[in-house]
C-alpha positions as CSV (number, residue, x, y, z in Angstrom):
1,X,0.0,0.0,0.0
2,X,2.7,2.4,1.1
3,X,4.5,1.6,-2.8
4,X,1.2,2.4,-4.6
5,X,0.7,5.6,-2.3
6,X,4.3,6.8,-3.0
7,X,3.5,6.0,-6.9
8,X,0.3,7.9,-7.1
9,X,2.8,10.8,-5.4
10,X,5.5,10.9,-7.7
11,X,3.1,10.8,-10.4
12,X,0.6,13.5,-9.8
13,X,4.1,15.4,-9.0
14,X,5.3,14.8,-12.2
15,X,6.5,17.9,-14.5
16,X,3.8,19.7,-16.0
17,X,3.9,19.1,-19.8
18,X,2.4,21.5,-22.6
19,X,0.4,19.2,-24.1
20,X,-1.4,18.4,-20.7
21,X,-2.3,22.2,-21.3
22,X,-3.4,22.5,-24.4
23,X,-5.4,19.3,-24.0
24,X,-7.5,21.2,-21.3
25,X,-8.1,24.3,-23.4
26,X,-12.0,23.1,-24.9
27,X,-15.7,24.3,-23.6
28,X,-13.8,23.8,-19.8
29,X,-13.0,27.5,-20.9
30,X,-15.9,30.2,-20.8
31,X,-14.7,32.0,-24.1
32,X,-14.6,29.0,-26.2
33,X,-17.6,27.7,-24.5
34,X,-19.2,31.2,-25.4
35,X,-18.5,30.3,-29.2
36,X,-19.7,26.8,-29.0
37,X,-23.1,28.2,-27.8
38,X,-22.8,30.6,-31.0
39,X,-22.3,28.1,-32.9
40,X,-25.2,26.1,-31.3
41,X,-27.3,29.7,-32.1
42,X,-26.0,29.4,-36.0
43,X,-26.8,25.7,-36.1
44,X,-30.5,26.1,-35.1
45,X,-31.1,29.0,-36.9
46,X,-30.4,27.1,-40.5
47,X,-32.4,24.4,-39.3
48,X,-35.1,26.9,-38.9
49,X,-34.9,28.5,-42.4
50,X,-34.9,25.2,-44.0
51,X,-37.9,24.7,-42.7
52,X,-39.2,27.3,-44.8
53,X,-39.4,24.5,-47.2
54,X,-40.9,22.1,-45.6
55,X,-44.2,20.6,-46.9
56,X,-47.5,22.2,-44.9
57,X,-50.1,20.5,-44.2
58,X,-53.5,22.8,-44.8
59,X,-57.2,21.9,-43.5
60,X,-60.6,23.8,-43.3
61,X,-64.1,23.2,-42.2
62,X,-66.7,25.4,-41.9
63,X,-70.6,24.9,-41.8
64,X,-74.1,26.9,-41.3
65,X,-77.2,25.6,-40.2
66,X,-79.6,28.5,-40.7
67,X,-80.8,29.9,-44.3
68,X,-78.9,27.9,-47.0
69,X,-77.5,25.7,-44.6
70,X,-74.2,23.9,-46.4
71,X,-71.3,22.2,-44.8
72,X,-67.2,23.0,-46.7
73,X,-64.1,20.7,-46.0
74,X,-60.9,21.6,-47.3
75,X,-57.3,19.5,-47.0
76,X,-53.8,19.2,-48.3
77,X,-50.8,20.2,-49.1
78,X,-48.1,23.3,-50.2
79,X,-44.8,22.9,-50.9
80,X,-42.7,25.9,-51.5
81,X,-39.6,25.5,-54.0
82,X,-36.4,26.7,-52.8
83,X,-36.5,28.3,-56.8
84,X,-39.7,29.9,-56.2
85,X,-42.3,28.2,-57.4
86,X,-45.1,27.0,-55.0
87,X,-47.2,24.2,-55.4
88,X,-50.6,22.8,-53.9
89,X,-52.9,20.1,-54.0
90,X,-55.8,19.9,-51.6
91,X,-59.3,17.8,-52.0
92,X,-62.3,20.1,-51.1
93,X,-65.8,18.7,-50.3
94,X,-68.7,21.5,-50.6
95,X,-72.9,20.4,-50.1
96,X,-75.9,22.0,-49.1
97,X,-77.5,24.5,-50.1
98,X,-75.0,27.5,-51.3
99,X,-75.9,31.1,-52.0
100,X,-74.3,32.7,-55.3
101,X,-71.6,34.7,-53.7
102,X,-70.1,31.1,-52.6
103,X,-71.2,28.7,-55.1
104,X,-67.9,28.4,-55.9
105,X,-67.0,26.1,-53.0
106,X,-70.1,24.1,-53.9
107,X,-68.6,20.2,-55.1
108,X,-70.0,17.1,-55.6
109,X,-70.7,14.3,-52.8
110,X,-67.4,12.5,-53.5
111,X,-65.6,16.4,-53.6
112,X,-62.9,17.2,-55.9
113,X,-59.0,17.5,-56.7
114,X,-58.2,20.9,-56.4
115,X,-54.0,21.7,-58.1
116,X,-52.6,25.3,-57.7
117,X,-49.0,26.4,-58.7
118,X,-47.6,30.1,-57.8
119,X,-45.0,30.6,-60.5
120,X,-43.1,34.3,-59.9
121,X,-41.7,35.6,-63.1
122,X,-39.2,38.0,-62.1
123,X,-38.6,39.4,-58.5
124,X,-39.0,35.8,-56.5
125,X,-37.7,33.3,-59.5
126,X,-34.6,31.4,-58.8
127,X,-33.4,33.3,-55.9
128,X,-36.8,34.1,-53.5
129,X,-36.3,35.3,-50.4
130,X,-36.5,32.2,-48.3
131,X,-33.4,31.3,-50.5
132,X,-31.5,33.7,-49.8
133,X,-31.9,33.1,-46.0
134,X,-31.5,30.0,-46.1
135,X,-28.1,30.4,-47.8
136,X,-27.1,33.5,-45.3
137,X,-27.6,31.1,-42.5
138,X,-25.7,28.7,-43.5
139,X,-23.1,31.0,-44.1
140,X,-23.4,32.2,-40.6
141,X,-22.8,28.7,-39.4
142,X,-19.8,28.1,-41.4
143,X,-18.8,31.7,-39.9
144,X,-19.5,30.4,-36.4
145,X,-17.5,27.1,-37.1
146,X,-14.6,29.2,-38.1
147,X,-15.0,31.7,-35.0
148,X,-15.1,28.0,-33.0
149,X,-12.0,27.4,-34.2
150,X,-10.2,31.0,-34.0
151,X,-10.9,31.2,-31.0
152,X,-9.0,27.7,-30.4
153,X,-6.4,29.1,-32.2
154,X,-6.4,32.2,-30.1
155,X,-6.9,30.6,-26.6
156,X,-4.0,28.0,-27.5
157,X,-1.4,30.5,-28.2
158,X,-2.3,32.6,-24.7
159,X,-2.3,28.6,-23.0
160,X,1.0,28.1,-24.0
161,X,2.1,31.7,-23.4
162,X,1.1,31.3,-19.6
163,X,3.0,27.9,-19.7
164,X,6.2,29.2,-20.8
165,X,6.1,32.5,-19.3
166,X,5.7,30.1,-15.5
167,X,7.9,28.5,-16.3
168,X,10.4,30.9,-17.1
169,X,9.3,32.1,-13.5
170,X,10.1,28.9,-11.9
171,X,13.4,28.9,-13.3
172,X,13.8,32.4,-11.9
173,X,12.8,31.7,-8.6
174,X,15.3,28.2,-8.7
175,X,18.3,30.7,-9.7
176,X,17.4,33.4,-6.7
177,X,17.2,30.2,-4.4
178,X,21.0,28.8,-5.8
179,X,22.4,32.3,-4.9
180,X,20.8,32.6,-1.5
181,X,22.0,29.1,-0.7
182,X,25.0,30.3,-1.3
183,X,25.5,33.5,0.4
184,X,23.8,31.7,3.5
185,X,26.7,29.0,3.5
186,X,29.2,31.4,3.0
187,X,27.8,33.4,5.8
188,X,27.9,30.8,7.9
189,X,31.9,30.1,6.9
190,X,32.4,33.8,7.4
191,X,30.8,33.8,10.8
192,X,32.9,31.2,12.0
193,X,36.3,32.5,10.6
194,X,35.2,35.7,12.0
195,X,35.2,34.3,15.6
196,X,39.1,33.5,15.4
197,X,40.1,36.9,13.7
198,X,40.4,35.5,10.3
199,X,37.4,37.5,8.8
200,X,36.6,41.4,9.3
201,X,33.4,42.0,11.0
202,X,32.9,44.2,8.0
203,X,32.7,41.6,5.8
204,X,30.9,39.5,7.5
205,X,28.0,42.3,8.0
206,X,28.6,42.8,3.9
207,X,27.8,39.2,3.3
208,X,24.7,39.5,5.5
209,X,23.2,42.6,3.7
210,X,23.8,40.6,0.3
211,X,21.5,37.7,1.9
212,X,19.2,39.8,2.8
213,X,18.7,41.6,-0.7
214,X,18.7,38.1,-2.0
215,X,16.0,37.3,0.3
216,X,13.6,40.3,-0.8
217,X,14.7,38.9,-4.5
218,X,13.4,35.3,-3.8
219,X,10.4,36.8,-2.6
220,X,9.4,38.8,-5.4
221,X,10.7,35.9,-7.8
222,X,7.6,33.3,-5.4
223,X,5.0,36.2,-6.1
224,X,5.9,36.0,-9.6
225,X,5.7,32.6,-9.8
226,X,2.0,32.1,-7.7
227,X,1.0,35.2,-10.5
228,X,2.4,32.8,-13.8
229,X,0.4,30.1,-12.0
230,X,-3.0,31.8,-11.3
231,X,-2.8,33.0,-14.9
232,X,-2.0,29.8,-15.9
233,X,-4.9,28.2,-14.2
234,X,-7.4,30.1,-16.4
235,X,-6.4,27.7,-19.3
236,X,-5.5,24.8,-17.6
237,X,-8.8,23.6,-16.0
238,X,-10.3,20.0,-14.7
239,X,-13.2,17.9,-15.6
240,X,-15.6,20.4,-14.0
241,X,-14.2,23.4,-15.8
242,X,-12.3,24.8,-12.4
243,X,-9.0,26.1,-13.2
244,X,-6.3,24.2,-11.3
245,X,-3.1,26.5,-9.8
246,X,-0.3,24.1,-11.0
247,X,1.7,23.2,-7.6
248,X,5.5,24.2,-7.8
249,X,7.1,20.9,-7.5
250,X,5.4,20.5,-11.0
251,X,7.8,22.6,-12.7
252,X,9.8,21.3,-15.5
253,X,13.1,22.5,-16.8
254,X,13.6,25.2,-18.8
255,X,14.2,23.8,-22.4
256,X,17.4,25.7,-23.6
257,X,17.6,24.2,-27.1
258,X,15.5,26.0,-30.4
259,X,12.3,24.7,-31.0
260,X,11.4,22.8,-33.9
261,X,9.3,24.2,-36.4
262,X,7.4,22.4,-39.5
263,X,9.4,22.5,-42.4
264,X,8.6,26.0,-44.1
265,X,7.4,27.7,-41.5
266,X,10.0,30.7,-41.4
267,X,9.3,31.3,-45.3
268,X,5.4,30.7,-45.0
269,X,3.9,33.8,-46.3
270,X,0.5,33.3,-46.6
271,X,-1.3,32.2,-43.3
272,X,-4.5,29.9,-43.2
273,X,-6.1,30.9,-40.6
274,X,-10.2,30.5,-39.4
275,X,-10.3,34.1,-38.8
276,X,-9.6,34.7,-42.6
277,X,-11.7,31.9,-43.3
278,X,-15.0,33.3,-41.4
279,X,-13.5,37.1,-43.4
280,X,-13.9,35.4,-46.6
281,X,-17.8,34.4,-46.0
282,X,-19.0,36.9,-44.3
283,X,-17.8,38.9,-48.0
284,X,-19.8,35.5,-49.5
285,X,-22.8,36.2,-47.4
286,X,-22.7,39.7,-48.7
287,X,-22.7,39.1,-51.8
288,X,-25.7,37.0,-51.8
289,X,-28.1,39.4,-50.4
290,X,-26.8,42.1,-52.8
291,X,-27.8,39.4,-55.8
292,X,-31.2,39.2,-53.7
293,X,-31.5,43.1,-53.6
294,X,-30.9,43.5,-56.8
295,X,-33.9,41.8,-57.7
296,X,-36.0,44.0,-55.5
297,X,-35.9,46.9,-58.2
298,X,-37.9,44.5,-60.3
299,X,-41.7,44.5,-59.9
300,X,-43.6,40.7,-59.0
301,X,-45.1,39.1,-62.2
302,X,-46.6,35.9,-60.8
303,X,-47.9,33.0,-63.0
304,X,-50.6,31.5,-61.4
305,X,-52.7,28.5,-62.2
306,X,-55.3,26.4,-60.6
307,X,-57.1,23.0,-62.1
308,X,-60.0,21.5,-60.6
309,X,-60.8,17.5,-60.9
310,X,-64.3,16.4,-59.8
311,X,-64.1,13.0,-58.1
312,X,-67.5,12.1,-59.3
313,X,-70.3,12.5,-62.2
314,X,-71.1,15.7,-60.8
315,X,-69.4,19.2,-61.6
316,X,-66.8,19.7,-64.7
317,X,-62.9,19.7,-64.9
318,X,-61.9,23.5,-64.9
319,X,-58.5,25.0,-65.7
320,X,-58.1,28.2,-64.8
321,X,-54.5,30.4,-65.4
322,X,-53.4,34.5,-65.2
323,X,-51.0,36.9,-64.3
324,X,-50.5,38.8,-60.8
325,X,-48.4,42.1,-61.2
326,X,-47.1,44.0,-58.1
327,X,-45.3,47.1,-58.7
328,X,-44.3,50.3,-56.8
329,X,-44.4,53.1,-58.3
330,X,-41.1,55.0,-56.8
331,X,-38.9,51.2,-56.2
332,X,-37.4,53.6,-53.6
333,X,-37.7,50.6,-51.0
334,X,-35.8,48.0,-53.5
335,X,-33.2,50.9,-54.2
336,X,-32.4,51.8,-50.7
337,X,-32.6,47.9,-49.9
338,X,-29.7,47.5,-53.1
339,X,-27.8,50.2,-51.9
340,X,-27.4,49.2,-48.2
341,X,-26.5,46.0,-49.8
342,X,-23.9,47.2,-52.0
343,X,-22.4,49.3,-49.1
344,X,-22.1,46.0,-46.6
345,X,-20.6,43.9,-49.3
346,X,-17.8,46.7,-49.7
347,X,-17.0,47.0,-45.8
348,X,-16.7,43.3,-45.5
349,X,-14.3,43.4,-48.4
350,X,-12.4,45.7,-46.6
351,X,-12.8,43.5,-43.6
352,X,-11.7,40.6,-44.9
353,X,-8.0,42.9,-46.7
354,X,-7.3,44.2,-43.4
355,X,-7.7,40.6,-41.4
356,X,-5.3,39.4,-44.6
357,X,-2.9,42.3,-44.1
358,X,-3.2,42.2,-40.1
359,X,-2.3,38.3,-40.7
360,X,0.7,38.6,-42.7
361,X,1.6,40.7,-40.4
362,X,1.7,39.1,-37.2
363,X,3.6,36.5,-39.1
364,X,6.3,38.7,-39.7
365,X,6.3,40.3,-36.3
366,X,6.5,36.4,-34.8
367,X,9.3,35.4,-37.5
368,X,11.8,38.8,-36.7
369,X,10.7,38.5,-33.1
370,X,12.4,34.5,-33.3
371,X,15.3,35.4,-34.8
372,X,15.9,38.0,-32.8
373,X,15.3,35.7,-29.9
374,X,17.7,33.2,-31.6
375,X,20.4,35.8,-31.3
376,X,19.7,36.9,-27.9
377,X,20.0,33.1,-26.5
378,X,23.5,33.0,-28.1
379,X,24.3,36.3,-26.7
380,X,23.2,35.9,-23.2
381,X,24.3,32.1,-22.6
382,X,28.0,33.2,-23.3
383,X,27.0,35.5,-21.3
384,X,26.3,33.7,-18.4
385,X,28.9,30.9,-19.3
386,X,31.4,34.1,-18.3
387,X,29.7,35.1,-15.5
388,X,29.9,31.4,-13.7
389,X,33.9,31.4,-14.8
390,X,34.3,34.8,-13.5
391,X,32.3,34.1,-10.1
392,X,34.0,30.6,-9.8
393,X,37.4,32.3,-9.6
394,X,37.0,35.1,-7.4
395,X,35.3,32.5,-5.1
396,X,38.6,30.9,-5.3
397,X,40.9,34.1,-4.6
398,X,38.7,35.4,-1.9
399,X,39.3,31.4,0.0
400,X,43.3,32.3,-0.1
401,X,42.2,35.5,0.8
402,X,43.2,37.8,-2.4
403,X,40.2,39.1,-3.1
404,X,37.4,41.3,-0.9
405,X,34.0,40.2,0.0
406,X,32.3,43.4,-2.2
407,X,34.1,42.2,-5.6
408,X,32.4,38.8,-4.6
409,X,29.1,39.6,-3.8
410,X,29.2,42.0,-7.3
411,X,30.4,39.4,-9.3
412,X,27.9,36.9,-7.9
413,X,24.6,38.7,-8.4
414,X,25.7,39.7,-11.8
415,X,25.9,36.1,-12.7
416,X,22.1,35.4,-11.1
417,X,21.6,38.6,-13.2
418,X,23.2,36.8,-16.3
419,X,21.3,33.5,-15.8
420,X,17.6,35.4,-15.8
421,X,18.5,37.3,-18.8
422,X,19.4,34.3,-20.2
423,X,15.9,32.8,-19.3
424,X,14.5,35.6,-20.2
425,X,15.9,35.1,-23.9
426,X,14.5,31.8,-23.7
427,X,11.3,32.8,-23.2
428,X,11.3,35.2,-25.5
429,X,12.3,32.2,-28.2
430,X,9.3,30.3,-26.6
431,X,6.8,32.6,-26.9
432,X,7.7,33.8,-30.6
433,X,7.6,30.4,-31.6
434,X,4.2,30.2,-30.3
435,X,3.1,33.3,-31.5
436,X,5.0,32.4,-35.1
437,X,2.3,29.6,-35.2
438,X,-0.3,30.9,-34.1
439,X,0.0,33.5,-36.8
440,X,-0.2,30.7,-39.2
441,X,-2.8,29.0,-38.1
442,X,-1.0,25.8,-37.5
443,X,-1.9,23.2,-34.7
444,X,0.5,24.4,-31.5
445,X,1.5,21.0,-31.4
446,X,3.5,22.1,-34.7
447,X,6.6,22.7,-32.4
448,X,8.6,20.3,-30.7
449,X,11.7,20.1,-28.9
């Protein structure tokens, strides 16, 4: 029992990985849990307008029992094309006695077939209203599927910038700790050589001010740290959606080796990226109720015919057939209506060159900001590599006693000053390499180490 407890330990202990991250960035997080219900909003809205096409069942019955009592049924069924046209075909049943204003409903016992088709001719034919809506909404869920994903995109990139930037912090914190550890033991060696005359008192009151500094350091580098983690937390989340504050002792090392990036991602120029994507049809969406508007300027000619079939000996077979116009006088509706069309197809155009240009260039922001970031690493490990030689020997001269406790203590913190630059480079290659693809819209599991 002990073993398996001191398994489950070490393993929940374990370092933190990135992918455990990203792996916990889906609805668990409000924003893209705010999209998916969007999406949700899109998907049921173009399940509504195709209904618009769905066949409708259509029923009547009336009766009188006074003067010229009579007795009407009417049933069936219209269909409304998606091009326009609308058919219907119904059976009526009309007896008893009907005045002349209504003999028209007046049928045989059996009833008859009634057929009637609604044919518009210019404004309505091929692309009728219900059409058109139904095409906008299902552009507006493709748009809310790529919005889904942005934001996936988006919330990744800030995931893995909290990751990297606590970690960086934890590595920060390790090198104030390394440095006070050592000040504290050679405090303690002072204190003691002090007490037979072989150390000043100065120094050893020097050494002391140095640990406390160091101690103020270490404690700003913890509340840096706890910070990295609660931002971290709002990405990294459990089964119930509550972020978890990542424990210290699950802090892994600070890679210090470039990341690997898919083949052609420095000379990638055009991104692919859902933001663009959603750009591109909400210009396609545009453009389809400017070809609906356009038609608006046109009066409605409707072709309308109607047969009707007797069921039995009684009554005739009728055909009737005409023409139904509909016309403004002024079209100043179907004018304004093409107009404000016209002028939202243009700003979405211009939407959708600015998310291209605003694209391109955050890729080229990301790709100087990694080279740079490349050069810095170099610069500040030899750097630091310097700083440890330099602090390594007057550690030495000060134990034979040729060197002074200040020139020591200088050299020291400049090398803790060296090592968090030099993380500080390395977080800045981290972050531009997730920034870098981001920008392009690849998965962040696109870099490795």
């Amino acid at each position: 029992m002990m073993m398996l407890w001191l398994w489950l330990a070490a393993a929940f202990a374990s370092p933190l990985e990135l992918e455990e991250v990203l792996d916990a960035v889906d609805t668990r997080v409000p924003q893209l849990a705010a999209e998916q219900a969007r999406l949700e909003q899109a998907e049921a809205d173009l399940l509504a307008r195709r209904g618009a096409f769905d066949p409708a069942l259509e029923a009547l019955f009336s009766g009188y029992d006074k003067k010229n009592p009579r007795q009407y049924l009417r049933t069936g069924v219209r269909v409304d094309t998606i091009y326009g046209p609308s058919f219907s075909a119904a059976w009526q049943r009309g007896v008893g006695t009907f005045p002349p204003y209504d003999e028209e409903r007046k049928t045989g016992p059996a009833g008859e077939a009634v057929l009637i088709t609604d044919v518009p001719l210019l404004n309505g034919f091929v692309v009728p209203k219900a059409r058109t809506e139904l095409q906008v909404a299902a552009i507006d869920n493709a748009k809310a599927e790529a919005k889904v994903r942005d934001a996936m995109r988006k919330l990744h990139a800030k995931a893995a910038g909290a990751y990297w930037k606590w970690v960086a912090a934890g590595a920060k914190l390790q090198a104030e700790i390394k440095l006070l550890e050592q000040l504290q033991g050679q405090q303690t060696a002072l204190e003691s050589q002090a007490e037979v005359g072989a150390r000043s008192r100065l120094e050893v009151l020097d050494n002391k001010r140095a640990v406390m500094q160091r101690m103020d350091a270490m404690a700003q580098a913890r509340a840096d740290l706890d910070v990295a983690a609660l931002n971290l937390s709002l990405w990294f989340r459990d089964d119930t959606g509550a972020p978890i504050i990542p424990a210290p002792d699950r802090l892994p090392e600070m890679p210090e080796s470039d990341p690997i990036l898919p083949p052609g991602a420095l000379d990638q120029a055009q991104p692919v990226r859902p933001d663009i994507a959603a750009a591109e049809l909400a210009v396609e969406g545009a453009s389809i109720k400017l070809a609906r508007a356009r038609l608006d300027v046109l009066p409605k000619l409707n072709l309308k015919g109607r047969a009707r079939l007797p069921l039995d000996a009684v009554g005739k077979t009728e055909l009737y057939g005409g023409l139904q116009l509909d016309m403004p006088l002024l079209f100043r509706e179907g004018i304004g209506s093409r107009q404000a069309a016209l002028a939202d197809q243009a700003w979405y155009r211009q939407q959708l060159r600015f998310a291209q240009d605003q694209a391109r260039t955050e890729v080229e922001q990301a790709r100087r900001r990694l080279l740079w970031a490349q050069e810095r690493v170099r610069w500040t490990e030899e750097a630091e590599d310097l700083a440890e030689e330099v602090v390594q020997m007057a550690r030495r001269q000060f134990e034979v006693g040729a060197g002074d406790i200040f020139q020591l203590l200088g050299r020291e913190v400049n090398f803790v000053k060296a090592r968090k630059a030099n993380i500080e480079a390395l977080l800045a290659l981290r972050l531009a390499a997730t920034d870098l693809i981001a920008a392009l819209g690849l998965p962040p599991e696109a870099t490795t180490d």
